[in-house]
PAKOLLUM-297528 format. One line per 3 residues: number of its first residue (from 0); their letters; for each residue x, y, z of C-alpha. Coordinates in steps of 0.05 Angstrom, whole numbers, plus 5000, padded with zeros to 4 digits. Example, Ala and Ser with C-alpha at 12.3 -4.5 7.8 and 13.67 -1.06 7.14 Angstrom:
<recs>
0) AS) 5246,4910,5156 | 5273,4979,5143 .
</recs>
This chain:
<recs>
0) XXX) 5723,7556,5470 | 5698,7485,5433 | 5724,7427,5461 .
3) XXX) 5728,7360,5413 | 5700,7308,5417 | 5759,7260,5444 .
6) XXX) 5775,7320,5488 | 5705,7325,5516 | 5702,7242,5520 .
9) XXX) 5772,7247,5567 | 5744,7303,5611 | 5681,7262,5627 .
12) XXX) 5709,7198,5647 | 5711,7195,5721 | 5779,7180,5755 .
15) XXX) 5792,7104,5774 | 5763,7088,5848 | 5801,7056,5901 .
18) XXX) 5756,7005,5902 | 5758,6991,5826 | 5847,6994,5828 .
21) XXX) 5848,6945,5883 | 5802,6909,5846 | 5836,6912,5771 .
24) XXX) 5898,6895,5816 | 5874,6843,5845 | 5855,6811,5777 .
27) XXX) 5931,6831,5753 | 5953,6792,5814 | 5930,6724,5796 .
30) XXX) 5934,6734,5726 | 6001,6735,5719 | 6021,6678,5765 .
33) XXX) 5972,6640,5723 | 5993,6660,5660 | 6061,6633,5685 .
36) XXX) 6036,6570,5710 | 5993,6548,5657 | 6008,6587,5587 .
39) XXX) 6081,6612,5594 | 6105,6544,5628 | 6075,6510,5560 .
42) XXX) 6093,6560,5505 | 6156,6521,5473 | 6211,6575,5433 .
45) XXX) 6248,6537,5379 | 6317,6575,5378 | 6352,6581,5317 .
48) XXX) 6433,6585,5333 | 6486,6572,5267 | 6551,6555,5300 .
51) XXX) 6611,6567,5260 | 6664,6516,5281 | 6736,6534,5250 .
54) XXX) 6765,6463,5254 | 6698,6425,5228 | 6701,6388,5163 .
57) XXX) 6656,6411,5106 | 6628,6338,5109 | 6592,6364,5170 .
60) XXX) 6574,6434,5138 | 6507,6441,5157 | 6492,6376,5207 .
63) XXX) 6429,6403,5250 | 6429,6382,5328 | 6371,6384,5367 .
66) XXX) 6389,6401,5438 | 6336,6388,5496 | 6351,6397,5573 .
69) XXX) 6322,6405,5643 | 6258,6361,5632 | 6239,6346,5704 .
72) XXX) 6190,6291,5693 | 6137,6288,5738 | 6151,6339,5788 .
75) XXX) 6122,6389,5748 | 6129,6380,5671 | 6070,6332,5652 .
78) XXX) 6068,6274,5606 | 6027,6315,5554 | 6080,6364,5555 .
81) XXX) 6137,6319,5536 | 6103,6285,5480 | 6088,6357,5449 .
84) XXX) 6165,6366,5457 | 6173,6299,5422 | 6126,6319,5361 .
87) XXX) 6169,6382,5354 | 6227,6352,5355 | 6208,6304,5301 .
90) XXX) 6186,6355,5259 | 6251,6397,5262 | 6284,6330,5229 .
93) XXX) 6353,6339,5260 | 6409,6304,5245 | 6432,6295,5310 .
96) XXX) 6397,6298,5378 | 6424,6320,5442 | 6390,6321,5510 .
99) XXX) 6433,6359,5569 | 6407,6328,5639 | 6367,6332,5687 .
102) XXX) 6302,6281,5668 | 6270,6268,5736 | 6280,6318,5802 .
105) XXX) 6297,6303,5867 | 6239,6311,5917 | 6186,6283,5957 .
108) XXX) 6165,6231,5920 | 6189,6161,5943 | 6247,6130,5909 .
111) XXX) 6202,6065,5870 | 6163,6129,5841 | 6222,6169,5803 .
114) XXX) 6245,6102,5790 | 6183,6096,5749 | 6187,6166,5722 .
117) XXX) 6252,6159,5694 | 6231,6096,5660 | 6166,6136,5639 .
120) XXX) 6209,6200,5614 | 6254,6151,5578 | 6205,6115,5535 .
123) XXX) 6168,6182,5514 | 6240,6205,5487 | 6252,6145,5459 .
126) XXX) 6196,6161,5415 | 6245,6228,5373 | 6254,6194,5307 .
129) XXX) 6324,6212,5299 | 6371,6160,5301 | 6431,6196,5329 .
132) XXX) 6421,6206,5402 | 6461,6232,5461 | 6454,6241,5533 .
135) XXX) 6490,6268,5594 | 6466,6275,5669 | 6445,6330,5714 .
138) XXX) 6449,6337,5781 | 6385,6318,5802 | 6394,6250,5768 .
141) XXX) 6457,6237,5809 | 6417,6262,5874 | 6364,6204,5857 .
144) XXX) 6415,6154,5824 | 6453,6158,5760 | 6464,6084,5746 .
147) XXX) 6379,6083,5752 | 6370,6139,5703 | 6426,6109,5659 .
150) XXX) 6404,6057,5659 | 6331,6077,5644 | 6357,6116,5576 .
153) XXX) 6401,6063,5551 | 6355,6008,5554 | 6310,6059,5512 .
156) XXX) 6361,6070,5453 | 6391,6139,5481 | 6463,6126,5498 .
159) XXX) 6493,6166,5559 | 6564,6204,5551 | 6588,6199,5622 .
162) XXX) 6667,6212,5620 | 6665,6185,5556 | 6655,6206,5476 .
165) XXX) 6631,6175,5425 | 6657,6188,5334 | 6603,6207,5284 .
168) XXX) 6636,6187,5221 | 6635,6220,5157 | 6676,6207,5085 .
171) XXX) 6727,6188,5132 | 6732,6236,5178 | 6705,6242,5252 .
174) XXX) 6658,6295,5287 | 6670,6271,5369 | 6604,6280,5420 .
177) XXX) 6633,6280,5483 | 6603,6274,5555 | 6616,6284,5631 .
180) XXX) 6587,6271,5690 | 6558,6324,5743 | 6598,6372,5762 .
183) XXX) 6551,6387,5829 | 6566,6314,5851 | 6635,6312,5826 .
186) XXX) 6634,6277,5765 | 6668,6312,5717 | 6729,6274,5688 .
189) XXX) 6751,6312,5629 | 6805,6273,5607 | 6768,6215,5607 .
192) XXX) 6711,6247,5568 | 6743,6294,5512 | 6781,6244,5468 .
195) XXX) 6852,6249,5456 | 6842,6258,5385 | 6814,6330,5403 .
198) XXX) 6889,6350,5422 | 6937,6309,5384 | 6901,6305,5313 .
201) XXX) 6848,6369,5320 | 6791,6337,5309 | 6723,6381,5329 .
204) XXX) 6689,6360,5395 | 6620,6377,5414 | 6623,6363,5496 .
207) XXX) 6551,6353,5532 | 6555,6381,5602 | 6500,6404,5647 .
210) XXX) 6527,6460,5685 | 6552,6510,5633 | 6591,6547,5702 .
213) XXX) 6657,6499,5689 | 6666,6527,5619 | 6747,6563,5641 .
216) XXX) 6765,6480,5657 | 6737,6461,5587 | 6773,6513,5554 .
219) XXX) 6843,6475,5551 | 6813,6414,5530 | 6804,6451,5464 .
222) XXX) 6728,6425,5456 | 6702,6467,5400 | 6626,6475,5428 .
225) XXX) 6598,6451,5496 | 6523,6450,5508 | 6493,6460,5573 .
228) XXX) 6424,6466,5611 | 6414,6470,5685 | 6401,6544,5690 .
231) XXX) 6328,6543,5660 | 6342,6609,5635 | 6326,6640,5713 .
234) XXX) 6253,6612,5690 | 6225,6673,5726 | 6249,6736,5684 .
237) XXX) 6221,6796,5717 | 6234,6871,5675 | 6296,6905,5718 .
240) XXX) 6303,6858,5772 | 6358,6804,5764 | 6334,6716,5751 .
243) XXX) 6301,6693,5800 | 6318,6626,5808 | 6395,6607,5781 .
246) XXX) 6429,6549,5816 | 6499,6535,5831 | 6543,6538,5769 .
249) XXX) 6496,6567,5734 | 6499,6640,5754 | 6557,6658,5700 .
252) XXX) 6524,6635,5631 | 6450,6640,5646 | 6423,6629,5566 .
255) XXX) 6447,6620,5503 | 6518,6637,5468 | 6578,6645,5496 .
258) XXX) 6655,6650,5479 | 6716,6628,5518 | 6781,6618,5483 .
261) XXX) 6767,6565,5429 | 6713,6551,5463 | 6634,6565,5445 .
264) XXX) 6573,6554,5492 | 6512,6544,5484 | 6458,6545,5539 .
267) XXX) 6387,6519,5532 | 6336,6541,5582 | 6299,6478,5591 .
270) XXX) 6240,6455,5588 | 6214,6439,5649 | 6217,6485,5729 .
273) XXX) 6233,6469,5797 | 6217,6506,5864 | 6159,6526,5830 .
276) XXX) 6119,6515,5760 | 6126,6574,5739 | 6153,6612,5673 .
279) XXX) 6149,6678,5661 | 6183,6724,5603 | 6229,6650,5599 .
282) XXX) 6195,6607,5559 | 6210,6520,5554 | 6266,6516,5493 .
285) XXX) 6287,6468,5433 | 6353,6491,5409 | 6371,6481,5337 .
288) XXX) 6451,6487,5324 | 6466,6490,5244 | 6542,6476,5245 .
291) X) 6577,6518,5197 .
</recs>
């Protein structure tokens, strides 16, 4: 009987060794954890969401926000890193920007250094071109100090939303951006921070909130869309086995879009990592929102 060619070519290569698997395994091994740490941790994923909000005036039809969260200056996420975020940013031309918390980490660096870093994260975002720029904290920015980091953003042109909102006016008619404060730390104040006008004359909120995990107490407020970070996605994203890494109130809504009522959510998976700098089928995100 003949045997082809790829036929004969399969019989006469020799089985894998032990010593050659452990070997090609071995390789595998710190591959991946390098691919995570240097390629995947870097490899930004511009999302493209349209978000169809029922009580938003066609004035706004179409208004793009840019929605960045979960930097972590310093700690891991390196100044080179940022700045590329910045140039994307600016090339997406948004109308609005958004940035959802959590700009330096608690750790073991000494307070006068993430004092510094939050200054130094501040000026590189001060550099996104867009004019239109809001802010609210995370929890690791109220572990440090949240009048520091405040204070560092707002003396670089990014106003903060804490427990408070803020009109974007149109042909006479208002679009409201809305903040809280951590929810971690206790610092959520929603009636305080979603404006009355929400309720008594239905006019659309957009709410900034870190930890997407208190969405059911947002729901009555009747915000239209709240945008939240915190999670990083689970950063680690192994096939079959569940996030790795997924913090308090953030184990519900782990990434991207979710419905509650009248309520939609979007969750952004960050662009920097803590516990370790590592990213892996999770990469660093820039969310674009079209309202519709």
């Amino acid at each position: 009987m003949e045997i082809s060619t790829l036929e004969a070519g399969i019989e006469s290569k020799p089985p894998i060794s032990r010593r050659r698997f452990l070997a090609l395994s071995g390789v595998a091994a710190l591959g991946i954890p390098l691919y995570a740490a240097e390629i995947s941790r870097h490899e930004i994923k511009v999302e493209q969401v349209t978000i169809r909000m029922p009580r938003l005036p066609e004035v706004f039809h179409g208004l793009r926000i840019a929605q960045i969260s979960d930097l972590h200056y310093a700690n891991y996420t390196e100044p080179f890193f940022i700045r590329r975020v910045v140039e994307h940013v600016n090339r997406l031309k948004a109308d609005v920007v958004v940035f959802t918390g959590d700009y330096i980490t608690v750790g073991l660096w000494p307070y006068e250094d993430i004092v510094r870093f939050a200054n130094n994260c501040a000026e590189l975002l001060s550099q996104i071109a867009c004019p239109i720029r809001y802010a609210c904290l995370g929890n690791h920015d109220y572990g440090v100090n949240q009048w520091m980091v405040t204070d560092a953003l707002t003396s670089h042109g990014i106003p903060v939303l804490t427990n408070r909102s803020e009109p974007l006016e149109r042909d006479g008619v208002r679009l409201w951006f809305a903040g809280t404060g951590d929810a971690l730390c206790k610092g959520v104040d929603l009636d305080r921070a979603v404006p009355a006008a929400s309720r008594k004359d239905g006019e659309p909120v957009i709410l900034l909130a870190h930890e997407p995990d208190i969405l059911s107490t947002v729901v009555p407020y009747q915000v239209d869309l709240m945008l939240s970070g915190h999670t990083h996605g689970g950063q680690i994203r192994l096939p079959f086995v569940p996030a790795l890494f997924l913090p308090k109130l953030g184990t519900e809504f782990v990434e991207g879009r979710f419905q509650m009522g009248n309520t939609q959510l979007y969750v952004n998976r960050g662009i920097g990592t803590v516990n370790l700098p590592l990213r892996f089928n999770c990469p660093p995100e820039i969310t674009v929102l079209t309202l519709a």
